[in-house]
Every structure is written in structure tokens, then in C-alpha cells.
LUMVO-781798 format. One line per field, with one value per residue (C-alpha): chain; residue in three letters; x, y, z. Coordinates in Angstrom, 3 decimals. Example, Ala and Ser with C-alpha at 12.3 -4.5 7.8 and 13.67 -1.06 7.14 Angstrom:
2
ch (A,A)
aa (ala,ser)
x (12.300,13.670)
y (-4.500,-1.060)
z (7.800,7.140)
END
This chain:
88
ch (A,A,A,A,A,A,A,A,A,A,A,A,A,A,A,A,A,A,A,A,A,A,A,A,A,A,A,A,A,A,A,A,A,A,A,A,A,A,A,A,A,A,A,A,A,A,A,A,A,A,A,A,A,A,A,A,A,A,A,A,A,A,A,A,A,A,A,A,A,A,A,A,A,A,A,A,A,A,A,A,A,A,A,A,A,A,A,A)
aa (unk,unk,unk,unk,unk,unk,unk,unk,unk,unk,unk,unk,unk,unk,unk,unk,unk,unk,unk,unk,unk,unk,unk,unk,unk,unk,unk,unk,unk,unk,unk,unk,unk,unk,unk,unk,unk,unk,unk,unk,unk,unk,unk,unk,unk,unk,unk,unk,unk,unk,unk,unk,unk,unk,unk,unk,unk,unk,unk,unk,unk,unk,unk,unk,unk,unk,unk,unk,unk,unk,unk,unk,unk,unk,unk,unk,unk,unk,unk,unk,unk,unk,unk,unk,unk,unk,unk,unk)
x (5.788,4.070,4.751,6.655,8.857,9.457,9.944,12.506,14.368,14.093,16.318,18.780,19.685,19.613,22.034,24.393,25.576,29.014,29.869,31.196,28.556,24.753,21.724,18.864,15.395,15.115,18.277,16.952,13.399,13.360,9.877,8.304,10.702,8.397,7.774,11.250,10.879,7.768,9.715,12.700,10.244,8.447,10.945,12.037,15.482,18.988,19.398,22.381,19.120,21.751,22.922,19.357,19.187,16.862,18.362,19.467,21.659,19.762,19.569,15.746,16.380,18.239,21.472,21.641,21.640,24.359,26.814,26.975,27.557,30.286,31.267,31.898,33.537,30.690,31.466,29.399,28.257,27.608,24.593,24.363,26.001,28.111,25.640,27.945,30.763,28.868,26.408,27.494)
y (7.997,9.422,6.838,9.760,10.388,6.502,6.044,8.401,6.758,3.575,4.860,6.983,3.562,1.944,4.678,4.407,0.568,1.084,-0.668,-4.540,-4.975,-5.904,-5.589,-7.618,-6.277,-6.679,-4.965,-1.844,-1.954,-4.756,-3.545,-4.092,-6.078,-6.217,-2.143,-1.855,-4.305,-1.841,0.800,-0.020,-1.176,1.776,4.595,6.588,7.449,6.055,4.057,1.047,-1.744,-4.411,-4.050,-5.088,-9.202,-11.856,-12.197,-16.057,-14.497,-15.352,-12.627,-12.071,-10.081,-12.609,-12.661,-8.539,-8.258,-11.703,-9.649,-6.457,-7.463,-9.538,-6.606,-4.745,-8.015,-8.973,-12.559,-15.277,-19.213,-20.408,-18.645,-16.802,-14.271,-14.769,-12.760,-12.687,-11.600,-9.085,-7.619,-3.825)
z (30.297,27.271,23.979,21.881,24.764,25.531,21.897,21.596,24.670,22.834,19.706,21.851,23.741,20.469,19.124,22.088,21.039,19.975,16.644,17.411,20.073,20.683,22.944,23.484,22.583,27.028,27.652,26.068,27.611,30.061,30.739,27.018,24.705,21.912,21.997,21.041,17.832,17.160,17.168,14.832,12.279,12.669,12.564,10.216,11.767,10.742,13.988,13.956,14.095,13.326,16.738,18.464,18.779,21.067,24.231,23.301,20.245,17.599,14.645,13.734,10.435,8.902,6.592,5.892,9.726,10.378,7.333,9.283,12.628,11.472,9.531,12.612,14.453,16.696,18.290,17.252,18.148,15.137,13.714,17.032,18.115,21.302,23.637,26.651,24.633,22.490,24.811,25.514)
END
């Protein structure tokens, strides 16, 4: 698969998390986590980012990320949020 078009499947999976949910950076790419991190801090394109957390539910862009999931009632543990509850 050519990077552009895998790219582009990255954000449409991205864009398909309905509000009050989350994926893990695996969920979306199971094959290369860490692409999908390069792409959301590469694009350009309104995508929900928010949405995209580590697979053990913690939030790696901090408190702006925590106030809108919580905004859109995602579960949480603590400062985690509730993977198996949240996970779309």
C-alpha cells in the first residue's frame, strides 16, 4: 500500500470514532501503531485526534486531550480512560 493512500486510511478510521468513544493507536493500524501517531501530528486535516489513546488508556496529549473526552462522556479509571468501556 502506497504511504498517501495508507495515510489517508489512517484519518478516515480516525474520523469514523463516534463522539464518547476511543481507539487505540493498534486498533486503527494494528500493523504500525506508531505510523498512526505520525500521522495525526503530521496532518493538516480537522480529524477528532482526542479520540486516539495507548491501548492501556492512558491519554498521551495530556490535559487538552483528558477535557474533551470527558467533554463528550468518555468513561474513565482515574486518569485513564476506561478502554473496555470506551473502545468503539
Amino acid at each position: 500500500m502506497r504511504r498517501e493512500s495508507r495515510a489517508a486510511a489512517i484519518l478516515e478510521r480516525i474520523r469514523d470514532i463516534p463522539p464518547g468513544h476511543v481507539q487505540a493507536y493498534s486498533d486503527i493500524d494494528a500493523q504500525a501503531p506508531r505510523l498512526v501517531g505520525r500521522v495525526l501530528a503530521t496532518t493538516h486535516e480537522g480529524v477528532p485526534w482526542h479520540r486516539v489513546v495507548r491501548a492501556d488508556g492512558t491519554i498521551p496529549k495530556g490535559r487538552r486531550q483528558r477535557e474533551l473526552l470527558l467533554s463528550e462522556g468518555v468513561p474513565m479509571r482515574g486518569d485513564r480512560v476506561d478502554i473496555a468501556r470506551a473502545r468503539a
